[in-house]
Every structure is written in C-alpha cells, then in structure tokens.
KOLDOLUM-879432 format. One record per residue (C-alpha): residue number from 1; residue in three letters; z negated, x, y. Coordinates in steps of 0.001 Angstrom, whole numbers, plus 500000, padded with zeros to 6 digits. Each point is the difference from the previous one (the first is absolute). Example, Ala and Ser with C-alpha at 12.3 -4.5 7.8 and 13.67 -1.06 7.14 Angstrom:
BEGIN
SITE    nr   rest        w        u        v
SITE     1    ALA   492200   512300   495500
SITE     2    SER   500660   501370   503440
// end
This chain:
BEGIN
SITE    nr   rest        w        u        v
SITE     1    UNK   522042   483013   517127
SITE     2    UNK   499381   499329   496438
SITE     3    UNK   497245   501763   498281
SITE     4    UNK   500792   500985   495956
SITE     5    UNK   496988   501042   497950
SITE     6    UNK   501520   501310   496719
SITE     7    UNK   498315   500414   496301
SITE     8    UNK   502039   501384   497241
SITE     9    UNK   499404   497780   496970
SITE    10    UNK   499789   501325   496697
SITE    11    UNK   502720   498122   498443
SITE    12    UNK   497890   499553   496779
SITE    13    UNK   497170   498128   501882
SITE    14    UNK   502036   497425   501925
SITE    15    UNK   499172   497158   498140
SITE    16    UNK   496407   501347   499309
SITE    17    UNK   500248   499890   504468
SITE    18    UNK   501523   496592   500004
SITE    19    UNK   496999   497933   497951
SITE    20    UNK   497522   502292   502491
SITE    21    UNK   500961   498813   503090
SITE    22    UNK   500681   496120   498812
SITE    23    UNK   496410   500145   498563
SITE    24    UNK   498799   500963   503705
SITE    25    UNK   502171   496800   501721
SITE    26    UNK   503316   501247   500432
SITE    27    UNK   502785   497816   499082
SITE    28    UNK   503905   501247   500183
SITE    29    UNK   501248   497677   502300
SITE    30    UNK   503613   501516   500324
SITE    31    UNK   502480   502578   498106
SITE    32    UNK   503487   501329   500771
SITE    33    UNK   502177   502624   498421
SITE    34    UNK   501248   502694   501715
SITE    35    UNK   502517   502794   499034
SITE    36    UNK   498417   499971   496632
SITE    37    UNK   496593   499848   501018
SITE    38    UNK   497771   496839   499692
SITE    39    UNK   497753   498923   503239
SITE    40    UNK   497031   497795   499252
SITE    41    UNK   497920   498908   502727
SITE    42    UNK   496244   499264   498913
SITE    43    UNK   498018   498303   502645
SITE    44    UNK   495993   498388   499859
SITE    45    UNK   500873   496489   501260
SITE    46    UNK   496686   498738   499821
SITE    47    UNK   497465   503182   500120
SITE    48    UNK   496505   499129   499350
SITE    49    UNK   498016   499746   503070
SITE    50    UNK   497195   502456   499923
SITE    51    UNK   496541   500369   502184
SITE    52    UNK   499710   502155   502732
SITE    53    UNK   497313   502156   499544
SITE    54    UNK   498734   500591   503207
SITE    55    UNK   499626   496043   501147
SITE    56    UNK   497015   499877   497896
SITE    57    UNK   498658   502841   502273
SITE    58    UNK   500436   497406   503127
SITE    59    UNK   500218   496826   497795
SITE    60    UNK   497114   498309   502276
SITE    61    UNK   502270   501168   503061
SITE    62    UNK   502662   496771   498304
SITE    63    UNK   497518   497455   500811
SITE    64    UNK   501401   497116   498077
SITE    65    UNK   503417   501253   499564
SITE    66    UNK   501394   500936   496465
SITE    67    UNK   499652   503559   499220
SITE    68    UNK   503884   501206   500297
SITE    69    UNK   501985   501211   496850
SITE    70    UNK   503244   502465   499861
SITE    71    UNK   502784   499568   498473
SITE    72    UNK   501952   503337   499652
SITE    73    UNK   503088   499579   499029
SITE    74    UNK   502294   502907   498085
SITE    75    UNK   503276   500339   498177
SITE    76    UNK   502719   502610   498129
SITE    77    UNK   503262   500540   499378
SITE    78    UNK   500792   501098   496815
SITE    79    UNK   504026   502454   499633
SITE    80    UNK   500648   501004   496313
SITE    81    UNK   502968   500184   497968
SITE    82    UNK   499898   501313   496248
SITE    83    UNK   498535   503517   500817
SITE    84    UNK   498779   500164   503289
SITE    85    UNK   496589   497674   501365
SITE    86    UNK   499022   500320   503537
SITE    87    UNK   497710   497312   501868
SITE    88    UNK   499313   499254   503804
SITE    89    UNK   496348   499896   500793
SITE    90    UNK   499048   497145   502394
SITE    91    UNK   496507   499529   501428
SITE    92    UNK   497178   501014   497301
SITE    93    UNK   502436   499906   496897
SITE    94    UNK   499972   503852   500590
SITE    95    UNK   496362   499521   498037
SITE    96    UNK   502160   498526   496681
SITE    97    UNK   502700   502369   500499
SITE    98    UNK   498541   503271   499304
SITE    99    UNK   499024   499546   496574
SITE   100    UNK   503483   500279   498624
SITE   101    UNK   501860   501876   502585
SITE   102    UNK   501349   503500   499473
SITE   103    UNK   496958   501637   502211
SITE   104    UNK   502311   503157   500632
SITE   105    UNK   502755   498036   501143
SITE   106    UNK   498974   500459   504113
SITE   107    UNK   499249   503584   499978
SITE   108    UNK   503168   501159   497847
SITE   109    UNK   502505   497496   502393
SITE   110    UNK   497767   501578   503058
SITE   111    UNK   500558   504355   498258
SITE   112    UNK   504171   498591   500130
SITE   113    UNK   499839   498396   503415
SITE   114    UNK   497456   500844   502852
SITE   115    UNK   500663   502340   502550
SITE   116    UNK   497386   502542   499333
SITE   117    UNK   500419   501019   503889
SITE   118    UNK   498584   496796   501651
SITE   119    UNK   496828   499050   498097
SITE   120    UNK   497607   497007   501811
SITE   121    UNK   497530   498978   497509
SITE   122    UNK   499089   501564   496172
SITE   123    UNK   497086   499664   497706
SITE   124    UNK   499110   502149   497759
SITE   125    UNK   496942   500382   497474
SITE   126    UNK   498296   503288   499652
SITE   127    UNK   498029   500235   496912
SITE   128    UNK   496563   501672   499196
SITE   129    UNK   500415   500423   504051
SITE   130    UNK   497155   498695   502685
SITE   131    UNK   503152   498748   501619
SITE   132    UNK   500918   497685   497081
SITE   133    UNK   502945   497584   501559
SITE   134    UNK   501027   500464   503431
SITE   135    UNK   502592   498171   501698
SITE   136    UNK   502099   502240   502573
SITE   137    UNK   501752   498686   503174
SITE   138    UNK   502634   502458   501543
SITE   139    UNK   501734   499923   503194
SITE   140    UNK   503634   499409   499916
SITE   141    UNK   502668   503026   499346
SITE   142    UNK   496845   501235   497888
SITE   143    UNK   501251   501938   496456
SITE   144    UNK   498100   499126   496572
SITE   145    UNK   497550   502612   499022
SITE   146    UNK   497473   500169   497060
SITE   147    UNK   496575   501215   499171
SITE   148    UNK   499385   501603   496933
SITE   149    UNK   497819   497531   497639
SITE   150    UNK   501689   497279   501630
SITE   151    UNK   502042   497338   498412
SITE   152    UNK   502127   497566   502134
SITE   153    UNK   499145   496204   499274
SITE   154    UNK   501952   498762   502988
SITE   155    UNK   502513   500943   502563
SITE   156    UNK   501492   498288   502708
SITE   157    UNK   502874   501824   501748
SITE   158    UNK   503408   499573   501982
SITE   159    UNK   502678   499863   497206
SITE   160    UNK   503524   502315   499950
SITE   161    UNK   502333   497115   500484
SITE   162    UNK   498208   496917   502430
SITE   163    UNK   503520   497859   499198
SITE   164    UNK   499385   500307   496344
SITE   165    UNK   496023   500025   500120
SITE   166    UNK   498648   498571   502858
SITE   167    UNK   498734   502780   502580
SITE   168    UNK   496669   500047   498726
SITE   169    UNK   498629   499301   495931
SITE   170    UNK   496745   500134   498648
SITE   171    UNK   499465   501353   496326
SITE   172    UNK   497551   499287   497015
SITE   173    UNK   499715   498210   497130
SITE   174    UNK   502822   497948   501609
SITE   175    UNK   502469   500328   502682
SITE   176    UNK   500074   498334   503384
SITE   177    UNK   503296   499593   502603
SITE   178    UNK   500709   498784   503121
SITE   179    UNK   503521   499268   499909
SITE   180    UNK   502738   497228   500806
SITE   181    UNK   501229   498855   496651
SITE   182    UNK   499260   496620   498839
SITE   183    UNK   498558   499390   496715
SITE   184    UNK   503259   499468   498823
SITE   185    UNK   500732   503739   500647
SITE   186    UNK   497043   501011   497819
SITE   187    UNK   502275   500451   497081
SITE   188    UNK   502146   502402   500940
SITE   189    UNK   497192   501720   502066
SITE   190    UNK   498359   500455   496584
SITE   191    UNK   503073   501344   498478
SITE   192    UNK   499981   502727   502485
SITE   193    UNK   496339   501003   499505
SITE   194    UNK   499966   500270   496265
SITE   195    UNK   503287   502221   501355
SITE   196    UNK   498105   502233   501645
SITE   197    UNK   496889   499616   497234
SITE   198    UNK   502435   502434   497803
SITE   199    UNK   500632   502834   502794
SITE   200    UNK   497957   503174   500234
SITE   201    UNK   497081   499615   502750
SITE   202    UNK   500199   501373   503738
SITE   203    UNK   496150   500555   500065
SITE   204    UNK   497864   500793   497246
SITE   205    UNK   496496   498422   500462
SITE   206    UNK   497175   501068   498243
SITE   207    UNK   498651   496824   498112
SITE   208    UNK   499047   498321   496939
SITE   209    UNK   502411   498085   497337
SITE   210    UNK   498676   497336   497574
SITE   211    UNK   499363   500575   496838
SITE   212    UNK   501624   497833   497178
SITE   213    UNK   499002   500929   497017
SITE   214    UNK   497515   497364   498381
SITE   215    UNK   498279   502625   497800
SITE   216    UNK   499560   502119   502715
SITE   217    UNK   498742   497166   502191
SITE   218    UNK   497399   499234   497497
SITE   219    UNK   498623   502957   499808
SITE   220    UNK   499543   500480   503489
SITE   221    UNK   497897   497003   499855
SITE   222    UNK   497715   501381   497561
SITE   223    UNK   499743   503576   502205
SITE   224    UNK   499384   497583   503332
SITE   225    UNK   497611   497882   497725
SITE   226    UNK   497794   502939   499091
SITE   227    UNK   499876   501172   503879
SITE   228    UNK   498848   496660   500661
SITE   229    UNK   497440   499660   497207
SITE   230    UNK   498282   503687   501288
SITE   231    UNK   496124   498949   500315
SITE   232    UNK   499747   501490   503585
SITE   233    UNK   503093   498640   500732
SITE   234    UNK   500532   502579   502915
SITE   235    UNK   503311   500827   498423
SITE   236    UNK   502097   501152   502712
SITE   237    UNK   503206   499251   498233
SITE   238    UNK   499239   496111   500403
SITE   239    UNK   499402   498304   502812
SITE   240    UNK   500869   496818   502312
SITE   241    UNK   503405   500150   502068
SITE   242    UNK   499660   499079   503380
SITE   243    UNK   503494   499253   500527
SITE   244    UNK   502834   498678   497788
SITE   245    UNK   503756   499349   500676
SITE   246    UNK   501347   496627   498955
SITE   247    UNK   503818   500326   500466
SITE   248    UNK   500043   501753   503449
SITE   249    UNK   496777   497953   500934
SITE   250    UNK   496768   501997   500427
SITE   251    UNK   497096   497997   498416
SITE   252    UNK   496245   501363   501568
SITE   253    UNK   497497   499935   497739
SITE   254    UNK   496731   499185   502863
SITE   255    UNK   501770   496814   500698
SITE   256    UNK   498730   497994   497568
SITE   257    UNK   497479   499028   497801
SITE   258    UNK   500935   500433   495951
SITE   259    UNK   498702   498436   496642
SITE   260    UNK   499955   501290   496534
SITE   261    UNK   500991   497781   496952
SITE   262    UNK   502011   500278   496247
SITE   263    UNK   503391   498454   499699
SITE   264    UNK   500124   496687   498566
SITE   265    UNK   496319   499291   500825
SITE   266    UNK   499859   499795   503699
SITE   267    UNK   497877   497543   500181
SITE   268    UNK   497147   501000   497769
SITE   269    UNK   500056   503998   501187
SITE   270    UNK   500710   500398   503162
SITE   271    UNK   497379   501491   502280
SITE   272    UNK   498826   499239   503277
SITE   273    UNK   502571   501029   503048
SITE   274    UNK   498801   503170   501680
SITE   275    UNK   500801   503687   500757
SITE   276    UNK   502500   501850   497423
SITE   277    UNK   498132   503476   498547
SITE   278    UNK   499606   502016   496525
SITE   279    UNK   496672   498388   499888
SITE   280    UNK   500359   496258   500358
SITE   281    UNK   502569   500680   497381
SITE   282    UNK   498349   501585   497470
SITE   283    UNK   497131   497322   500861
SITE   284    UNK   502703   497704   498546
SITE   285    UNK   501092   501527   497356
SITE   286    UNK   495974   500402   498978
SITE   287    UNK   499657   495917   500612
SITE   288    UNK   503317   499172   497765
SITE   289    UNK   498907   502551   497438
SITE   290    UNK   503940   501013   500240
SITE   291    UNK   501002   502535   497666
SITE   292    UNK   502437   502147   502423
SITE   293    UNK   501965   501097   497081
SITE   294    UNK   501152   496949   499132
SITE   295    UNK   500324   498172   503269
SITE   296    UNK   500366   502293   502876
SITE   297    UNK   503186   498159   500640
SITE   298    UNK   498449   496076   499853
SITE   299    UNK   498000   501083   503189
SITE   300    UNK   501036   498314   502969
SITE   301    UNK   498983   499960   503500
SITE   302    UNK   500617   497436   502376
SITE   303    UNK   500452   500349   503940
SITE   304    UNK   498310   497886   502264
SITE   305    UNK   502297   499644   502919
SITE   306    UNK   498368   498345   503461
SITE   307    UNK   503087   497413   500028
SITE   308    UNK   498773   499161   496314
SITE   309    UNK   503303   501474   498787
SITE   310    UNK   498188   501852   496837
SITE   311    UNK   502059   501780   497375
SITE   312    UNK   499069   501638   497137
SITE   313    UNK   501098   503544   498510
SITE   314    UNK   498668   502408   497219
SITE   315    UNK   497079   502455   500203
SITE   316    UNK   502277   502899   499672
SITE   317    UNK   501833   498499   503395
SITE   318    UNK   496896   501141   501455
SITE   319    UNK   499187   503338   499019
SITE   320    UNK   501195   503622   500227
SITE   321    UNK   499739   502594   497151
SITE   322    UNK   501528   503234   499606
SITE   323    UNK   500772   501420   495970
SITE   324    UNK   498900   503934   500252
SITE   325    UNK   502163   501027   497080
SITE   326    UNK   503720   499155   500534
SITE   327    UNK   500135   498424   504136
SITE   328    UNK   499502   496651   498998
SITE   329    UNK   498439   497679   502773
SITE   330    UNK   499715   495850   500413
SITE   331    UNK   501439   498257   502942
SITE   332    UNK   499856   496521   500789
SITE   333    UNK   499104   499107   495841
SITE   334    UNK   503013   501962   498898
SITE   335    UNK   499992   503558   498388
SITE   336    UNK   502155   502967   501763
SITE   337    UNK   500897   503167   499606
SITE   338    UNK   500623   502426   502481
SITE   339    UNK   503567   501521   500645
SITE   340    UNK   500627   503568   500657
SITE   341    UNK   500145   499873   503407
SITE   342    UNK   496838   499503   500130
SITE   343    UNK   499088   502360   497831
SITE   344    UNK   501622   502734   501797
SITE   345    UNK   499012   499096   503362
SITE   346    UNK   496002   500160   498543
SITE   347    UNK   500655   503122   498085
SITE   348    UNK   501784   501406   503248
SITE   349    UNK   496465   499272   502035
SITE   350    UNK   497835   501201   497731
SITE   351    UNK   501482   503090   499679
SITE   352    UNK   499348   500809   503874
SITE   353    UNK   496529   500218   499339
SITE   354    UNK   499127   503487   500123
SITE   355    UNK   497818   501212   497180
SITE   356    UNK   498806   503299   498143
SITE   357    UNK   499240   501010   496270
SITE   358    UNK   496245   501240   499981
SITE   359    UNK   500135   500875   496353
SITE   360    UNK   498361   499311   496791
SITE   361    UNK   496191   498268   500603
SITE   362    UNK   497039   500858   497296
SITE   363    UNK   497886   496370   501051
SITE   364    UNK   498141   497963   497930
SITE   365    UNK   500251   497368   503243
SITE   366    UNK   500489   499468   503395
SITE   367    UNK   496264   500807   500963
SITE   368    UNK   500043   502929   497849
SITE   369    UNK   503618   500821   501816
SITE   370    UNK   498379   499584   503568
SITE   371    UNK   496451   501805   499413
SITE   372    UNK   502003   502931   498850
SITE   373    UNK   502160   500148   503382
SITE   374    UNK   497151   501062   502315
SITE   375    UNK   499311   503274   498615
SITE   376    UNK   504120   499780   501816
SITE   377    UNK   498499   498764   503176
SITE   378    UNK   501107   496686   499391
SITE   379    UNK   497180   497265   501315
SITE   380    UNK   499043   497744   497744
SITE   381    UNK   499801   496109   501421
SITE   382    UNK   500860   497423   497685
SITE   383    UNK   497216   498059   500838
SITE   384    UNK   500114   499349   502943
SITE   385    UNK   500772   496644   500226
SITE   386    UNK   501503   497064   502735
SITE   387    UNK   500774   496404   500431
SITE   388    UNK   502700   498435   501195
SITE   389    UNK   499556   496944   502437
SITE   390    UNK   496140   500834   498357
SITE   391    UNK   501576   497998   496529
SITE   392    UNK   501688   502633   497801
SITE   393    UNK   498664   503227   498531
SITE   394    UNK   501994   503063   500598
SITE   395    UNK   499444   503405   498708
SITE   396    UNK   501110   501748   502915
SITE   397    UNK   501377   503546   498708
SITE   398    UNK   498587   502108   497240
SITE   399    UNK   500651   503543   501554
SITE   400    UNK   500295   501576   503365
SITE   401    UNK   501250   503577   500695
SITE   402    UNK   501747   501092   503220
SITE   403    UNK   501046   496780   501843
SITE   404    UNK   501457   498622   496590
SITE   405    UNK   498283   496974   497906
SITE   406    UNK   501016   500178   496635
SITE   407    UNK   499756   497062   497602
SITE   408    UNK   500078   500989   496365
SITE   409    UNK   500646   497991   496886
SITE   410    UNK   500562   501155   496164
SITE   411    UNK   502060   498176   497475
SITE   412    UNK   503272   497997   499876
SITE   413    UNK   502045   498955   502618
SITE   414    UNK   499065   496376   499316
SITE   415    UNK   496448   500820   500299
SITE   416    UNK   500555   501370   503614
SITE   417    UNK   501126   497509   501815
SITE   418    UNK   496194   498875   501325
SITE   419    UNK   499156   504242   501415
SITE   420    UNK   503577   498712   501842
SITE   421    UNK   498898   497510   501427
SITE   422    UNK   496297   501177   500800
SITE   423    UNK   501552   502611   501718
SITE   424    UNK   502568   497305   502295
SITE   425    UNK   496611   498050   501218
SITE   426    UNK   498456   502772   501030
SITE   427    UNK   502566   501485   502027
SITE   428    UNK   500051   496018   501290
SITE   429    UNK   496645   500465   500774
SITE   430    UNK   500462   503327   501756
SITE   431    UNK   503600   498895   502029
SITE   432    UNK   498165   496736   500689
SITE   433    UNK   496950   502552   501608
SITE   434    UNK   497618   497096   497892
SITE   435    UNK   498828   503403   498294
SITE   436    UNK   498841   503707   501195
SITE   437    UNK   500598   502448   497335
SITE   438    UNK   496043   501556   500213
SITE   439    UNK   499035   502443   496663
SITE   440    UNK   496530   501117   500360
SITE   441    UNK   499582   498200   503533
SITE   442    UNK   502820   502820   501056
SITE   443    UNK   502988   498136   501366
SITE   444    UNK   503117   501224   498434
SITE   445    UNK   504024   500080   501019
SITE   446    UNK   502339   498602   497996
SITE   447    UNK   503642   501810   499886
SITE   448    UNK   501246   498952   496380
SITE   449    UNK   498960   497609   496811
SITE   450    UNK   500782   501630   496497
SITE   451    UNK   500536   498404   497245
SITE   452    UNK   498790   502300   497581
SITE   453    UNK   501072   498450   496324
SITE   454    UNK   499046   501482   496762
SITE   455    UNK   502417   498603   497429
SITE   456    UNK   498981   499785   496285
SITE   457    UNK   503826   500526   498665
SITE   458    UNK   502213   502311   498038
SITE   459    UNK   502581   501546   501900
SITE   460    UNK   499906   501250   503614
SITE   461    UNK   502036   497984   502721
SITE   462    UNK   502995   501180   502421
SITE   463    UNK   499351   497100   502340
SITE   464    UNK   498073   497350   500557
SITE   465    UNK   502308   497607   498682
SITE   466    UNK   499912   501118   496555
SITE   467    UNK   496733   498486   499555
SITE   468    UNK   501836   496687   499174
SITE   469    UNK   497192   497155   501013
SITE   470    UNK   501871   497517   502330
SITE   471    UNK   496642   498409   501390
SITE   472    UNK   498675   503942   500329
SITE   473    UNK   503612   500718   502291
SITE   474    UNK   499546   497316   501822
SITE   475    UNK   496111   500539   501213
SITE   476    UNK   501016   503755   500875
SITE   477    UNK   503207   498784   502223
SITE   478    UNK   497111   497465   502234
SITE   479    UNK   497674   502976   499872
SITE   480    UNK   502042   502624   501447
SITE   481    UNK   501526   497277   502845
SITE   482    UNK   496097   498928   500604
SITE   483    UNK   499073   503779   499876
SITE   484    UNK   502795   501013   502618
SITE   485    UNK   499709   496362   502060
SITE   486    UNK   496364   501241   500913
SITE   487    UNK   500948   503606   501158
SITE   488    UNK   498385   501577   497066
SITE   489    UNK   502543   502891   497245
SITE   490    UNK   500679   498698   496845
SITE   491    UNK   499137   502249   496993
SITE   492    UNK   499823   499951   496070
SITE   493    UNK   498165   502402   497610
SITE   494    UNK   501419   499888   496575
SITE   495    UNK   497522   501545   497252
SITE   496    UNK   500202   499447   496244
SITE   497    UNK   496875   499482   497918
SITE   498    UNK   499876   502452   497335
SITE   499    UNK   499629   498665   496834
// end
C-alpha cells in the first residue's frame, strides 16, 4: 500500500524550497497538472556517493578490495496551485522539507481527525520535567490521555474514517498515510484536508504553535542568547535535546558524532567531530571569538552519520530553552508558544497540590528563618549533606520535625526553582534507599516533604497558580508526581516576608 508523508508548504516559500533542494542534487524530472493543481516530481539522478563510516573501523578487514561507497538515492513530489503548496517527502528530503513547512500543519489535521479512543504511539515533551520527551506506546482500543506539563509532539493513532484516511496516520510536523490512491489522487486528497483544516477540532491537545512574528523572534534570540552567555552556564532553561522530530521521523541525538562551524566558512571553523554538549559549544564559540548577538543564527552543526550521510542544521535545531515571562519555549530551531490547553491542563495540576498559608515571616534569611524554628521544635539539618552516584552535592533537607522534611527557600518564584529540585534528588535518594535519613546519628521516618516558600511579593495568593512563573508551575507539577510516585504526602507552606 502506498505510503504518503505530507508537509504543508508555506505558499510564500515555494520557490525559496525549489532552489534548496536543486542545490542538494535534485532535478524535476517530470510534471503533470491535475484538477488545477501542478505535480512536479524532483528526483537525485546521480546522488553523490558518500563513505561509510564504519568501513574505516574494519578497513584492514577489505584486504585489497576498494573501500565501498553509498549511494542513497531520494526524491519529492511537489502539488501546488495558486494558494495552496503541499510536498511529498521521499527518503531523507524530509531533512530539506522542514524548514519551510507549516510546523502546525500535522497536529491541527491530527485535533480534526484521529480517533482519540484508539491511541498506539504519542510523544510528547515535558518541560522543566526529569522526564523531558518521552515517547508512549499504547495497546490498541487505548483512549488519549494527557499529563499536565505535557505537550504532544507526535501522535500516531487509528483515524475516524480508514476509507478516507487510511486505518492508521501518524502526526507531526507533517502527515503520513497509508492509503490506496495513486499520486494522481493526491490532488483531490489535498482538497479534502485543507477541507477539514477549516472545521472545529474533535480533540484539543495541549501543545505549542509557532511563533511568526519576526520582532518577536528576535528578541527571543537575545533572551536565549543571554541564558547561554551565563558564566556558570548551569542555566536550566538551556540545554541539549536528546530527541528531535523531523517530519514524523524521530532523530536520536547519541547516534552520532557532531561538529561546530559558522555558515559560509565551513571549512576554516569547523571543529573536530565529537560528542554534542553546552560545553564543547561554548568552547567554540570561545575559539571563533563569535559574538552571539550577532551570529547566533550563522552557527551550524553538522551530523556525522555512520553511512557518511552527514547533514547540517542550526545550533538552535539542537537546543531546548524555555522563556519564564510569557510561555515561550524553542523546538527544533523554531520559537513556540504554548496554547491554552496547555495552559489549563498545567494550571489544573498544580492546583492539586495541597498547600497552607503560614503567615507573614520577620527573616532577614533563610538561616536566620531556620535557627528561629527550633525554639518550635523544628530540627535544624541543612547541612547535612549527600552524593549522588558519589558525583553531585546535595543538601539533603534543611529542617526536620515530626516525620516531615521541609525544604525552605525565600524570594521569587524564579529564584526557587533549585530548593525544587534539591528537594526531588533527595527524595530520589531516599525512594532509591541510596540514602538513610540519620539527624544526630538518630535515624528518622519520613511521612511528608514541605515545601515551605517565603515569597518576597505584594499581594497574598488564592492558589498556587497565581504566582504566574511558567518554569516555577512546571517544577511543582514533577515535584508533587515525584513526591507521590515515592509514597511520600505532598505539602506547601506559603509565608510572606514582611517588608
């Protein structure tokens, strides 16, 4: 049966798409017109052959024969009339095609036409999470359900009509079928998706929709920028993705070895292949003297494939950021914006956490705030201290009072999200019994972990989603599931500092 993968062009970057994938060996070697539409086929008739990595691994294993070469051939089929600009991905033009698609297109066709009650495979991203992206498999007559924090990236499920849509479709920056239409059919097959494009969705996803604006755009690359330029560089807004989505193709990033260099001087700036980290990039950047500001988007990283089937794509391809202020994040180079629904399903979760007001705080700091607690019989023990896998510090709780650890923190939501995340890896340590929890070589029991937060703000809060930090949300939603996961009661303390 014939296999479809889909992109929605943006009509406004056909031609822009056209001189792309001729200057990477494609050649249209046939067109037709169809019911209004034109169909040109674009086909690498003689693709560069290309070492294979791995025979120079076992290259004295060939004895006197020639070390092999591949030749991988690929192709597309371009369908456009005066509006409308879809393409047919064949073999690795997927990698060309992204760049101008409409990166929404998959997820809004899959909202209109999946049916939510038999799910098989979905991937969704969970930011600020330990999770990060996880891909899902389901058994079959399995129904579509969402975390809170989670945004779906990928789904792959039967479809409501298998004569129209094939039984099953997979969904992401593109579209893939399995049906029996010829490629002559394609046209009118379009017709009826950018139908169904304009109806109201069946399922509302929670996920992330690009963001257009150039302005805007810009200035997310100076906030992402400044992340990146931090002198520890232990920013945890920024960091490496580990896996991407190409189309509805999952790209891994421990499968290959990557190089740094600056567009239009490959050959004088690119680094040595090797592993793909924050620190053999800003090792680059320190080598090129690059001034981020100015050429964030000249850096380019290539992929060293074992078949010798490299391809470059942008730094920002590579890494994952999340804006605090208004739910901005990066994805796969391109800036989004989350929609609603994921808003709501977050603000839903973090508003099961159970929590209590303790009141206006006189503190000068969080020592001062704990030393003052044991005249309340609260044991003071934020120095005792642990190591995880005997690498990384961890300050294991900073007060212990009747089978609860509490973890305290003053300030600003954004300035809390480390005391979260001190107090995950130690209940890590505790679930994983790596740890005892021992205060004054007394063993204690553990029942609940506190959060006890001390906010320096005006105005009292209702719930815990008025305090409107996205990353903040996010760390409290994996705290409470890691909390509850290891057996452990959730709880928050809300104080205010007085000023």
């Amino acid at each position: 049966m014939p296999k479809y993968n889909l992109y929605r062009i943006i009509p406004q970057k056909k031609d822009e798409l056209i001189n792309k994938i001729e200057s990477v060996g494609l050649e249209k070697i046939g067109s037709k017109t169809i019911n209004g539409f034109n169909l040109d086929f674009y086909f690498s008739k003689n693709p560069d052959e290309v070492d294979i990595r791995w025979t120079k691994v076992y290259e004295h294993f060939f004895n006197n024969l020639v070390l092999p070469k591949n030749k991988i051939y690929f192709a597309m089929l371009l369908i456009y009339n005066t509006s409308i600009c879809y393409a047919v991905s064949v073999g690795k033009s997927h990698f060309y095609l992204k760049t101008f698609c409409d990166l929404d297109f998959g997820l809004n066709l899959a909202e209109r036409i999946v049916d939510e009650t038999d799910i098989r495979i979905k991937n969704s991203k969970f930011y600020k999470s330990r999770r990060n992206k996880i891909i899902t498999t389901y058994q079959r007559g399995s129904s579509i359900d969402f975390n809170s924090g989670e945004s779906m990236h990928y789904i792959k499920a039967k479809t409501i009509d298998e004569r129209t849509w094939g039984k099953i479709a997979s969904f992401g920056h593109s579209a893939q079928f399995n049906i029996k239409i010829s490629p002559d059919d394609l046209p009118n097959f379009i017709t009826l998706i950018e139908k169904i494009l304009q109806e109201e969705p069946r399922v509302s996803m929670p996920k992330v929709f690009v963001v257009k604006e150039e302005s805007k755009q810009k200035e997310l690359d100076n906030i992402l920028v400044n992340a990146l330029l931090r002198e520890d560089n232990i920013d945890s807004s920024v960091s490496i993705e580990e896996i991407s989505l190409s189309g509805v193709n999952f790209i891994f990033s421990d499968q290959y070895e990557y190089s740094f260099y600056l567009k239009g001087n490959k050959k004088k700036t690119q680094s040595e292949p090797g592993e793909l980290n924050l620190t053999q990039l800003k090792n680059f950047i320190q080598r090129q003297q690059i001034d981020l500001n100015e050429e964030l988007n000249d850096i380019k990283i290539e992929v060293h494939k074992e078949d010798g089937n490299n391809y470059s794509a942008s730094l920002k391809s590579f890494l994952e950021f999340v804006e605090e202020g208004e739910r901005y994040c990066l994805i796969d180079g391109k800036w989004y914006q989350f929609n609603q629904s994921y808003i709501n399903f977050l603000t839903a979760e973090v508003n099961k956490i159970n929590w209590e007001e303790q009141g206006e705080i006189e503190t000068n700091s969080e020592d001062e705030f704990i030393d003052g607690r044991e005249k309340e019989g609260f044991i003071k023990c934020h120095k005792i201290i642990d190591y995880i896998d005997k690498k990384y510090r961890v300050e294991k709780i900073d007060m212990y009072k009747d089978g609860t650890l509490y973890f305290v923190k003053i300030g600003k939501a954004q300035t809390m999200n480390y005391t979260i995340d001190q107090a995950i890896n130690t209940v890590k340590l505790l679930q994983n019994n790596q740890s005892r929890l021992e205060i004054d070589g007394e063993e204690k029991e553990a029942k609940k972990i506190c959060l006890w937060l001390i906010f320096d703000r005006r105005g009292k809060i209702n719930y815990l989603s008025d305090i409107k930090s996205l990353i903040f949300q996010m760390k409290l939603v994996d705290w409470r599931k890691t909390v509850v996961d290891a057996g452990y009661e959730p709880i928050i303390y809300v104080s205010y500092k007085r000023n």
